[in-house]
Biopython code that builds the backbone (N, CA, C, O; Angstrom):
import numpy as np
from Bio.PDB.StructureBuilder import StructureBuilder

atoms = [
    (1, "UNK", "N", (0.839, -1.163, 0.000)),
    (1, "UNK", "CA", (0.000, 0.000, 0.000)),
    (1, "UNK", "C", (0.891, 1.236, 0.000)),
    (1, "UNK", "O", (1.923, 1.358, 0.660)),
    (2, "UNK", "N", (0.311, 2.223, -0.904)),
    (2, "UNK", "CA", (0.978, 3.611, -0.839)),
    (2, "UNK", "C", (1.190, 4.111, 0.093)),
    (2, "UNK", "O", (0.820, 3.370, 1.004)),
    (3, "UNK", "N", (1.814, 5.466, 0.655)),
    (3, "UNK", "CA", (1.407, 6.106, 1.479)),
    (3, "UNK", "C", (0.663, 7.396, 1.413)),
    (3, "UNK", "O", (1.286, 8.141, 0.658)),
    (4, "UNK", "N", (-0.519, 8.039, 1.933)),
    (4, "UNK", "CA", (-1.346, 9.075, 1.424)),
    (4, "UNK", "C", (-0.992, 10.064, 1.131)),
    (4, "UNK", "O", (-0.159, 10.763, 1.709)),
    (5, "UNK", "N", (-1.748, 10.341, -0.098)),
    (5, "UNK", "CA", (-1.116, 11.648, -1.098)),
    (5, "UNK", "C", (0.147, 11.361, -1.610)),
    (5, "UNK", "O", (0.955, 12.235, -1.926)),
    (6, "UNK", "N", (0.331, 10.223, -1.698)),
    (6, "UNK", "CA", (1.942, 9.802, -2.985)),
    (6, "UNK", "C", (1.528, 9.481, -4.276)),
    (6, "UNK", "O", (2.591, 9.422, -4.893)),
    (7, "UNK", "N", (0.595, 9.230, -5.085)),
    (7, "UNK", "CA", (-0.382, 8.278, -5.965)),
    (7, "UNK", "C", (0.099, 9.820, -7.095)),
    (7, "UNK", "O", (0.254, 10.995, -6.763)),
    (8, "UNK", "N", (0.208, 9.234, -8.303)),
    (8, "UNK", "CA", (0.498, 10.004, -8.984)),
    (8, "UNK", "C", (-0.362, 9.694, -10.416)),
    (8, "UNK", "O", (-0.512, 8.645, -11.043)),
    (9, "UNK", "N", (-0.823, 10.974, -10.637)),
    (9, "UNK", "CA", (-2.004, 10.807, -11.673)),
    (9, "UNK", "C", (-1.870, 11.226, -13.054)),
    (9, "UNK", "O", (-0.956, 11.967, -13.414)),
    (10, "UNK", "N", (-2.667, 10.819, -13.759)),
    (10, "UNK", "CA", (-2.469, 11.830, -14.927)),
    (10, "UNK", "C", (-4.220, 11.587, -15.761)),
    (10, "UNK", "O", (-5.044, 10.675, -15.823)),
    (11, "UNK", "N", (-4.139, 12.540, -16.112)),
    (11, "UNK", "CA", (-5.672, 12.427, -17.368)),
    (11, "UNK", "C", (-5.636, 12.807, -18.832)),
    (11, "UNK", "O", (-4.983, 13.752, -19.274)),
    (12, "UNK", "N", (-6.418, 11.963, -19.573)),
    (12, "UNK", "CA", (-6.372, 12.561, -20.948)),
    (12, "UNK", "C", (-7.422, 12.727, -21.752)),
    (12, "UNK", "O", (-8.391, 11.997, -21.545)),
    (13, "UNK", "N", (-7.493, 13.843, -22.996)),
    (13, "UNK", "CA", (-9.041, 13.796, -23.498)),
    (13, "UNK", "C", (-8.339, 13.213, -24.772)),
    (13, "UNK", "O", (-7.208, 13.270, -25.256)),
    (14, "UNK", "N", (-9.712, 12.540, -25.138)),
    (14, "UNK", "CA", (-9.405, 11.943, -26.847)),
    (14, "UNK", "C", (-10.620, 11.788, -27.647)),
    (14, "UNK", "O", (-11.365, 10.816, -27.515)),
    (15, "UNK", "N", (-10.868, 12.939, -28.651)),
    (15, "UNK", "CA", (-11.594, 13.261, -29.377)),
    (15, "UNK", "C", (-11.515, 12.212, -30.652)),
    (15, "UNK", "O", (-10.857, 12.332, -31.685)),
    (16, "UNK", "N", (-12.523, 10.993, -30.186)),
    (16, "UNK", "CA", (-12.299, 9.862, -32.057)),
    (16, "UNK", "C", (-13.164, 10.516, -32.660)),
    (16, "UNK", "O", (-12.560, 10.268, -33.703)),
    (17, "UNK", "N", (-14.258, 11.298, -33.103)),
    (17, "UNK", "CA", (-14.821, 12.027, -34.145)),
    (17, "UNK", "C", (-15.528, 10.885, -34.776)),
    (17, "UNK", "O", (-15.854, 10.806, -35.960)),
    (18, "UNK", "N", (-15.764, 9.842, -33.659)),
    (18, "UNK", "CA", (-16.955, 8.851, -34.112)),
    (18, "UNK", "C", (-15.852, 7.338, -35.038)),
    (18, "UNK", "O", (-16.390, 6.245, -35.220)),
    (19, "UNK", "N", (-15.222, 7.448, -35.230)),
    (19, "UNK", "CA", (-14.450, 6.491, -35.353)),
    (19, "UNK", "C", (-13.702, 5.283, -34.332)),
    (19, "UNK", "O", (-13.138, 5.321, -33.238)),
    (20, "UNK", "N", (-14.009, 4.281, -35.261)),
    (20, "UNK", "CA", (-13.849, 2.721, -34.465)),
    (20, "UNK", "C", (-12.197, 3.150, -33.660)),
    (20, "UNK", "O", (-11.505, 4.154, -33.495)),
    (21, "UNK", "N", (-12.158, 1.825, -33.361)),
    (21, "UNK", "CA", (-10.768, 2.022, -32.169)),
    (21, "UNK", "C", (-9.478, 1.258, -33.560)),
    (21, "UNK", "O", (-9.646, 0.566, -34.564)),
    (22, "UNK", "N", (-8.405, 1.794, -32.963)),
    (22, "UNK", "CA", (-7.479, 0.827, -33.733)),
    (22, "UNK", "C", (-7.183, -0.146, -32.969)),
    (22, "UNK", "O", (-7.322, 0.022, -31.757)),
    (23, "UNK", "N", (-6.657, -1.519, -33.518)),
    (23, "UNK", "CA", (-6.236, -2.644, -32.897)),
    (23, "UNK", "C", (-4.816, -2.540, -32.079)),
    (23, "UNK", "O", (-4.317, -3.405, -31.360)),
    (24, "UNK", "N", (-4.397, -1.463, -32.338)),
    (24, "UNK", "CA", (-3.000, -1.290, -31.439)),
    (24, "UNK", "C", (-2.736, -0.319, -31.340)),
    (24, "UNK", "O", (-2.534, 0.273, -32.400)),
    (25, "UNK", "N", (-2.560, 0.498, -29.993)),
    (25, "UNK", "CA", (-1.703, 2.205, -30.452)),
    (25, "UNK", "C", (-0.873, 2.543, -29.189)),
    (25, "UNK", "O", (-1.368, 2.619, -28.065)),
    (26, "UNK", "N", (-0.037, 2.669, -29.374)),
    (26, "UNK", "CA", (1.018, 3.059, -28.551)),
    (26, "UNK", "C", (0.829, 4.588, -28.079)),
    (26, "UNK", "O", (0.828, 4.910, -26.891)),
    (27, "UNK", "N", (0.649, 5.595, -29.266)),
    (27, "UNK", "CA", (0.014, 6.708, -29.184)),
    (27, "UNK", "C", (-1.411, 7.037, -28.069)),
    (27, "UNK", "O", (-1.521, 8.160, -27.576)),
    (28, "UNK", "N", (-2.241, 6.150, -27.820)),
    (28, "UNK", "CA", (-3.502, 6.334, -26.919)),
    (28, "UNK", "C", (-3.080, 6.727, -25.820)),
    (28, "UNK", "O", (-3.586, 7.769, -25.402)),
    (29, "UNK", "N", (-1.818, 5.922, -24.808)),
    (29, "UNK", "CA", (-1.585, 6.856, -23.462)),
    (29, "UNK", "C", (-0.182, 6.906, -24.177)),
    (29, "UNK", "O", (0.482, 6.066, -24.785)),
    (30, "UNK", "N", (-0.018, 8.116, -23.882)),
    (30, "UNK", "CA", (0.924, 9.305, -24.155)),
    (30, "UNK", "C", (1.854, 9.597, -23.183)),
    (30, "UNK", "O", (2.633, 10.488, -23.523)),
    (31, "UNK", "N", (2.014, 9.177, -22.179)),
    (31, "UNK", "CA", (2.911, 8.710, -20.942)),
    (31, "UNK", "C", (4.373, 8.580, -20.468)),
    (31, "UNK", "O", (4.325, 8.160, -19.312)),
    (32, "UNK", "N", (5.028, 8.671, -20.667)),
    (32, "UNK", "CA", (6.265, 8.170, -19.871)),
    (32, "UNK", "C", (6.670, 7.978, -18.566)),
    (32, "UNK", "O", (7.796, 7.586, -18.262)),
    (33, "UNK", "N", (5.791, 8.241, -17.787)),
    (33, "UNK", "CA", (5.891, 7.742, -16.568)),
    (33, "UNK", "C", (4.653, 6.661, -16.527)),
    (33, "UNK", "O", (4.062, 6.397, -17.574)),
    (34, "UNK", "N", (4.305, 6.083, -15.359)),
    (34, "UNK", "CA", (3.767, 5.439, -14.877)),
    (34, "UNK", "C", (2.809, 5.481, -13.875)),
    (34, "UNK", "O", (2.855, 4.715, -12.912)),
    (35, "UNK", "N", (1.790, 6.464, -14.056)),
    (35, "UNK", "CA", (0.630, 7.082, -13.115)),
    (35, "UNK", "C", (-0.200, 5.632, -12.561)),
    (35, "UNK", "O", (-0.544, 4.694, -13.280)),
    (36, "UNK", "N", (-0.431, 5.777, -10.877)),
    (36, "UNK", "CA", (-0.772, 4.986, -10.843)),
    (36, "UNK", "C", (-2.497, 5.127, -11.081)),
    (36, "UNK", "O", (-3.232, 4.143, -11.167)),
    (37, "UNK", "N", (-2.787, 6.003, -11.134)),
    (37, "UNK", "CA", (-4.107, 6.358, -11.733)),
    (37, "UNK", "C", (-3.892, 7.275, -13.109)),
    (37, "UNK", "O", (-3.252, 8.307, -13.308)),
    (38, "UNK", "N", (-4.650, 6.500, -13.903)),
    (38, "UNK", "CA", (-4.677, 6.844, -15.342)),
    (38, "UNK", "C", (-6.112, 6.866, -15.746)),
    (38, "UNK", "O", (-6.823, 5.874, -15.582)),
    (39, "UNK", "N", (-6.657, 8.238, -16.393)),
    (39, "UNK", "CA", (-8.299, 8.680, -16.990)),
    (39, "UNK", "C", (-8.568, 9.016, -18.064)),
    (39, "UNK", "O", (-8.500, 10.152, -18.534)),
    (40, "UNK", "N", (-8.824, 8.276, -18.445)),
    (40, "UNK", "CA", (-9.213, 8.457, -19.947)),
    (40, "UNK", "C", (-10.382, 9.249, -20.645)),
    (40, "UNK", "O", (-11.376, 8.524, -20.700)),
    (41, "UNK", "N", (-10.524, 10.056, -21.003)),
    (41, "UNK", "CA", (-12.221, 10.819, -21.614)),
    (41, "UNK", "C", (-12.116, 10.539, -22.965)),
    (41, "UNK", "O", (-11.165, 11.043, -23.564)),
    (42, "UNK", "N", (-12.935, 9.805, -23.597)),
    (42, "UNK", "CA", (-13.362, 9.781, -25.072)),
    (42, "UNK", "C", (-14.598, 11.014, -25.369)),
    (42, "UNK", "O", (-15.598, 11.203, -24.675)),
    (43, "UNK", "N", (-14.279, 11.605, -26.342)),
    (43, "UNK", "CA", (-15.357, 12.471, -27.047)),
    (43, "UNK", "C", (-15.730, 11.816, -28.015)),
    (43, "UNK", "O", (-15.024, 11.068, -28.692)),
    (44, "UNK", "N", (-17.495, 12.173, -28.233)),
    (44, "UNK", "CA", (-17.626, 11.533, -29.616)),
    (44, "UNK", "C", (-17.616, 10.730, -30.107)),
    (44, "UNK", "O", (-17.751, 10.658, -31.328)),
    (45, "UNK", "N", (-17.381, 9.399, -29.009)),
    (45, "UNK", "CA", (-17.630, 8.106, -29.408)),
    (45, "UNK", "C", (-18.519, 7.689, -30.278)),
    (45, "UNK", "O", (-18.133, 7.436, -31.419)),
    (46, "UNK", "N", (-19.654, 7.557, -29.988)),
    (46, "UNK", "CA", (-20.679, 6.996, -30.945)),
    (46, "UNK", "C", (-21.733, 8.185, -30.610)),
    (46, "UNK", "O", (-22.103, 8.745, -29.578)),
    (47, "UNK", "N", (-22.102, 8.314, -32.307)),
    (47, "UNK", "CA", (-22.789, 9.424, -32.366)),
    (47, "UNK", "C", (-23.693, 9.043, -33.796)),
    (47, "UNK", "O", (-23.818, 9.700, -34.830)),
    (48, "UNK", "N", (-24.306, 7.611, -33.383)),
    (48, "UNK", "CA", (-25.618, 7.084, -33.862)),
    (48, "UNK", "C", (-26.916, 7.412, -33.418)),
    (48, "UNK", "O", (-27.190, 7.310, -32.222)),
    (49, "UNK", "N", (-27.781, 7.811, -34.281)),
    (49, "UNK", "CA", (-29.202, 7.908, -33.356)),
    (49, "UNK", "C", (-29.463, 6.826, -32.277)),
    (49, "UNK", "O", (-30.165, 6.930, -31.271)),
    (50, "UNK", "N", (-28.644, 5.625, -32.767)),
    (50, "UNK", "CA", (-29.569, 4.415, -31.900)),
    (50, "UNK", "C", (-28.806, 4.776, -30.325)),
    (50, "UNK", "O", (-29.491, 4.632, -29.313)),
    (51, "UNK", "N", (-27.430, 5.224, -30.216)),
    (51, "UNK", "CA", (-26.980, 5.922, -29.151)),
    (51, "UNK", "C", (-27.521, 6.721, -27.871)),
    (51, "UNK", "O", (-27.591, 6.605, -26.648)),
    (52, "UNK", "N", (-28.013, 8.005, -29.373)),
    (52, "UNK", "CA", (-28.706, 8.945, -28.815)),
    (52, "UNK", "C", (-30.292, 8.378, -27.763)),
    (52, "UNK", "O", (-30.734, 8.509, -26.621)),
    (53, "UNK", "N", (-30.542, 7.929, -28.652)),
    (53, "UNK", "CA", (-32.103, 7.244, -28.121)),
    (53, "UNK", "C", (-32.275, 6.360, -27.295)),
    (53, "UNK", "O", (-33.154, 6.578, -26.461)),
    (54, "UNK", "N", (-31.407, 4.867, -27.202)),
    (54, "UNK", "CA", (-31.414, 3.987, -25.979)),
    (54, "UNK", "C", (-29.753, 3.235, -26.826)),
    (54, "UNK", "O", (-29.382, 3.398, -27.989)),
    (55, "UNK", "N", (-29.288, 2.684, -26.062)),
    (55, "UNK", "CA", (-28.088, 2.032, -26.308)),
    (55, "UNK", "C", (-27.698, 1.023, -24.933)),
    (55, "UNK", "O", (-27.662, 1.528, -23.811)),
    (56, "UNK", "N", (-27.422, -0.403, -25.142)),
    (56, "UNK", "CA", (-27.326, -1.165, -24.602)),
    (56, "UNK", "C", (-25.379, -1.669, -24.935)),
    (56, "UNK", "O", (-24.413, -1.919, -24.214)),
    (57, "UNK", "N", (-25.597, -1.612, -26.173)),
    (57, "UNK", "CA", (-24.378, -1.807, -26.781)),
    (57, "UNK", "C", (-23.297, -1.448, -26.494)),
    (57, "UNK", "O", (-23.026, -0.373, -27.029)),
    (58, "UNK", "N", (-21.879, -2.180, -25.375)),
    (58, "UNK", "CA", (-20.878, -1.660, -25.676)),
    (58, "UNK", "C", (-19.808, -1.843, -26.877)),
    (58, "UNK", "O", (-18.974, -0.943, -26.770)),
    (59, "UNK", "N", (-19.623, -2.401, -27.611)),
    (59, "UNK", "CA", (-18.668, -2.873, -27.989)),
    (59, "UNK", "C", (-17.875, -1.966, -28.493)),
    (59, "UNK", "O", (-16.736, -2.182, -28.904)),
    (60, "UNK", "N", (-18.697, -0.450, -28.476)),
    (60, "UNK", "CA", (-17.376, 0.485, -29.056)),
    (60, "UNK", "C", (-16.327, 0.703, -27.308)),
    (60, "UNK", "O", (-15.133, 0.485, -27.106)),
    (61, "UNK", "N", (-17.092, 1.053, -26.630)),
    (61, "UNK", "CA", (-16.681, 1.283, -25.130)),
    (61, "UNK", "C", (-15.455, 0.298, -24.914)),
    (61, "UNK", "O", (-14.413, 0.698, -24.393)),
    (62, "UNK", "N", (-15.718, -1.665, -25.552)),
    (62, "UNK", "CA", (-14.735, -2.158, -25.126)),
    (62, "UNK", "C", (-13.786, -2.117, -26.047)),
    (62, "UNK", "O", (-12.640, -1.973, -25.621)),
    (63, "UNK", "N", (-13.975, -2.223, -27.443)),
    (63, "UNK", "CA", (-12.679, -2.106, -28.840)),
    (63, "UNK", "C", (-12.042, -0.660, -28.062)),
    (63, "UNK", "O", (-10.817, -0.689, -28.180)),
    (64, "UNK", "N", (-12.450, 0.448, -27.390)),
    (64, "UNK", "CA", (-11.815, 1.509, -26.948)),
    (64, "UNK", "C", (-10.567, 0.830, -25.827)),
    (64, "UNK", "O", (-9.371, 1.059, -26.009)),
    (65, "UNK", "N", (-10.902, 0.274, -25.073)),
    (65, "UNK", "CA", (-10.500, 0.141, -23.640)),
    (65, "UNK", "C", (-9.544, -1.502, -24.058)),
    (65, "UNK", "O", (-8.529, -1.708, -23.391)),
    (66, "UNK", "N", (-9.859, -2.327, -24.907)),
    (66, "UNK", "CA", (-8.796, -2.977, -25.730)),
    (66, "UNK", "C", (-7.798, -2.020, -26.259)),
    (66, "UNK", "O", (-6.644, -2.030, -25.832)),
    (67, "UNK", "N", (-8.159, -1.273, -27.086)),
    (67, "UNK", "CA", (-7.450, -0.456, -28.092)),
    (67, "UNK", "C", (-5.960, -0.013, -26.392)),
    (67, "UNK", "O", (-4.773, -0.335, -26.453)),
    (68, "UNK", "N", (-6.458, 0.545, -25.476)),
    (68, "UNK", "CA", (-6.022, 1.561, -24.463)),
    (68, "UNK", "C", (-4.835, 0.376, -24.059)),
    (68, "UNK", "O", (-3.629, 0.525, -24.255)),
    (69, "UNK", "N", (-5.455, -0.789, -23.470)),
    (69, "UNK", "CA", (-4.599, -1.828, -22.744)),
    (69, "UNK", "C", (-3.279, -2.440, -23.793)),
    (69, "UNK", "O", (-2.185, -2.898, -23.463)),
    (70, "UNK", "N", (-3.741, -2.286, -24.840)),
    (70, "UNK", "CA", (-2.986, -2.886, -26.114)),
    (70, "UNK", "C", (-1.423, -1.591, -26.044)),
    (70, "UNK", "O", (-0.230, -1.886, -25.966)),
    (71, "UNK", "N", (-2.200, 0.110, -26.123)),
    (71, "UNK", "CA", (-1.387, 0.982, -25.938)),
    (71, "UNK", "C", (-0.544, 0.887, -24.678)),
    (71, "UNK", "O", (0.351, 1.731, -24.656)),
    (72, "UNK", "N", (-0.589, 0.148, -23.708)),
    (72, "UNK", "CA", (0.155, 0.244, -22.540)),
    (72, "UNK", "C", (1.057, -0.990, -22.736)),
    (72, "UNK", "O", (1.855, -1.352, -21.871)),
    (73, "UNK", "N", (0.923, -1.500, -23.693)),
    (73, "UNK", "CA", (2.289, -2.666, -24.216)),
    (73, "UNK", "C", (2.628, -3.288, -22.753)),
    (73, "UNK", "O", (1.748, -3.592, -21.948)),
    (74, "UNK", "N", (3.810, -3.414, -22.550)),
    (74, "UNK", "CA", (4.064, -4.169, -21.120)),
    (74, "UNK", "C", (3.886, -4.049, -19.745)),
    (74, "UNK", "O", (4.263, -4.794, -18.840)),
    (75, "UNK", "N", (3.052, -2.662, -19.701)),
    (75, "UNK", "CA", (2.892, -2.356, -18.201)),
    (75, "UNK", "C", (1.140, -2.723, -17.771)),
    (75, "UNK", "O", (0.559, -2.649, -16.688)),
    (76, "UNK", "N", (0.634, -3.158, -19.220)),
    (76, "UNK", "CA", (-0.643, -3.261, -19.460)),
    (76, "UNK", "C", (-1.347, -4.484, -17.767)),
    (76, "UNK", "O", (-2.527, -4.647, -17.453)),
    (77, "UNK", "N", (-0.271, -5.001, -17.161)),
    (77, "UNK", "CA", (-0.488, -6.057, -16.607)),
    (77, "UNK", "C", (-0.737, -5.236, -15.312)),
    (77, "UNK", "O", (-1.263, -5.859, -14.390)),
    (78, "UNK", "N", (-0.459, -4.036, -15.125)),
    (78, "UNK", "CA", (-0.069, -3.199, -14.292)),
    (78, "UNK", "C", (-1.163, -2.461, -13.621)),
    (78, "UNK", "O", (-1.185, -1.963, -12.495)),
    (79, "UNK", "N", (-2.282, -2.502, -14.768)),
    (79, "UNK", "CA", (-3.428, -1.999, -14.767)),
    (79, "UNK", "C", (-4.768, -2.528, -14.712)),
    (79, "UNK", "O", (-5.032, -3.412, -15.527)),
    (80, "UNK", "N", (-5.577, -2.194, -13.986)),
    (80, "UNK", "CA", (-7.041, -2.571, -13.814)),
    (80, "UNK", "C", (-8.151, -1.527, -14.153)),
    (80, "UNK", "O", (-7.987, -0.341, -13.868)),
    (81, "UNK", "N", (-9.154, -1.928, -14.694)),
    (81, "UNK", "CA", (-10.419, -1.022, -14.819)),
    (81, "UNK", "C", (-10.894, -0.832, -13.569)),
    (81, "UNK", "O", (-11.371, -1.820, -13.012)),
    (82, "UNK", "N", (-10.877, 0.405, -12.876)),
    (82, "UNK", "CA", (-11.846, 0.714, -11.608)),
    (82, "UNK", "C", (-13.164, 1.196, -12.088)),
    (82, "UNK", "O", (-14.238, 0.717, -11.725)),
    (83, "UNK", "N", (-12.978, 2.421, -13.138)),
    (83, "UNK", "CA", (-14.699, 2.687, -13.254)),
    (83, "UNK", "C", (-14.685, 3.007, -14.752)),
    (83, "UNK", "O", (-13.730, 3.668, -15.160)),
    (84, "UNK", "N", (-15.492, 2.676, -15.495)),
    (84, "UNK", "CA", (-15.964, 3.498, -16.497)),
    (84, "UNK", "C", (-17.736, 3.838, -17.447)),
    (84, "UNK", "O", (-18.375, 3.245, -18.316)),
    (85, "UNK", "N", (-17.924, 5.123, -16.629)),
    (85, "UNK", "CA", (-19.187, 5.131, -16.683)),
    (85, "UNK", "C", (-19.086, 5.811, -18.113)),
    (85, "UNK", "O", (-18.051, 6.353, -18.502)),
    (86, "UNK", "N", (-20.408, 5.727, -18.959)),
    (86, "UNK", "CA", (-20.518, 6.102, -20.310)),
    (86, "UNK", "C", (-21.954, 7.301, -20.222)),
    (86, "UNK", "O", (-22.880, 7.447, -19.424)),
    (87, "UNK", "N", (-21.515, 8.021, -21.529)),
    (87, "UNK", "CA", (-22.850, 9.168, -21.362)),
    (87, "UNK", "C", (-22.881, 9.325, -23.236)),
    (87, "UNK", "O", (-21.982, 8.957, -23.992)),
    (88, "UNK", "N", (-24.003, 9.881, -23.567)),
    (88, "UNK", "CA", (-23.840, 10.079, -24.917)),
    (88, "UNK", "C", (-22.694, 10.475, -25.597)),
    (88, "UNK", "O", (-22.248, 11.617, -25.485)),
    (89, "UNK", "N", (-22.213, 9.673, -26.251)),
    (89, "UNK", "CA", (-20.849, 10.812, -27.307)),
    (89, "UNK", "C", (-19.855, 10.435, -26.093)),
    (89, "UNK", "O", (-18.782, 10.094, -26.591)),
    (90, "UNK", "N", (-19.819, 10.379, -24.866)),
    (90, "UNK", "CA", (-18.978, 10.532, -23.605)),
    (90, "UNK", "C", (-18.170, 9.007, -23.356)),
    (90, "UNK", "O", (-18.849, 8.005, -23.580)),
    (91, "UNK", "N", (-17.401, 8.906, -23.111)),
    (91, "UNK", "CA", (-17.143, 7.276, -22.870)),
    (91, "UNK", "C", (-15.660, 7.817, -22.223)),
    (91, "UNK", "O", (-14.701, 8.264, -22.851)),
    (92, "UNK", "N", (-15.852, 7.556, -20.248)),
    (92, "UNK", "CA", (-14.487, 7.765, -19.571)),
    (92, "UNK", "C", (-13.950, 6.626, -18.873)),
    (92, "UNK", "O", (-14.801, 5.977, -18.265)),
    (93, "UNK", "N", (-12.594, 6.149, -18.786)),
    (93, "UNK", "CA", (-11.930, 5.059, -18.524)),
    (93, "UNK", "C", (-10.861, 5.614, -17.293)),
    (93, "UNK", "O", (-9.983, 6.476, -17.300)),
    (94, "UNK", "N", (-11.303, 4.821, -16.391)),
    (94, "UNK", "CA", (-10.142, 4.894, -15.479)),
    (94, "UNK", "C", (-9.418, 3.670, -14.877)),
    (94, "UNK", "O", (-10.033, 2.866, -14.177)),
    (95, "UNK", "N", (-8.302, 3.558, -15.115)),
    (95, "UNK", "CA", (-7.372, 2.484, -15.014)),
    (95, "UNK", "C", (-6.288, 2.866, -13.542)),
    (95, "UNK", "O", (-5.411, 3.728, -13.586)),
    (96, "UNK", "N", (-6.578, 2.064, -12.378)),
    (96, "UNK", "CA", (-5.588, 1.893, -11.646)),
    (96, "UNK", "C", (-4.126, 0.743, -11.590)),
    (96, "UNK", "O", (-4.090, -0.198, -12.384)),
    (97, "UNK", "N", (-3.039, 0.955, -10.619)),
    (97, "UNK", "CA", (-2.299, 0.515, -10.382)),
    (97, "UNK", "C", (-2.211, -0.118, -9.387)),
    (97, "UNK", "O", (-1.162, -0.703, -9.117)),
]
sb = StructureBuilder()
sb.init_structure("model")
sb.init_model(0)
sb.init_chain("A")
sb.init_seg("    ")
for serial, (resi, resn, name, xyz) in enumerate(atoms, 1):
    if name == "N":
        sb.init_residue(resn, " ", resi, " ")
    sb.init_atom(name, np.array(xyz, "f"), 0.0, 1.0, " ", f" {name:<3s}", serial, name[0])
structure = sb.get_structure()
């Protein structure tokens, strides 16, 4: 266990403009250190009527959050999903250590 107020954070926004996830990106966390809390904000995720209106569907939410773990190459093991709540167009990921 840490000790309080040592935890070192970082956040990021990422505007996909409605576009699928890529299968690999090194580019998604942008990092060189090693935050043990890491937040992700997607803009614009899905911006289907069927979205807008009712949506059950994640699979963009998870090809995102694949796409993210894939970007963390070897530290990926390092990391866990604590929360990620979704809102229209909105899709935020937070990954602890």
């Amino acid at each position: 266990m840490m000790p309080a107020g040592s935890a070192q954070s970082e956040a990021q926004s990422i505007n996909v403009q409605g576009s699928t996830a890529p299968s690999t990106s090194s580019t998604l966390v942008a990092s060189d250190d090693d935050p043990d809390i890491l937040v992700l904000g997607f803009q614009e995720l899905d911006l289907s009527t069927e979205a807008l209106l009712y949506s059950t569907n994640t699979a963009r939410e998870d090809a995102w959050c694949s796409a993210v773990f894939a970007g963390l190459g070897e530290k990926r093991s390092q990391y866990v999903k604590v929360r990620y709540p979704r809102n229209f167009g909105l899709f935020y990921l937070a990954l602890a250590s």
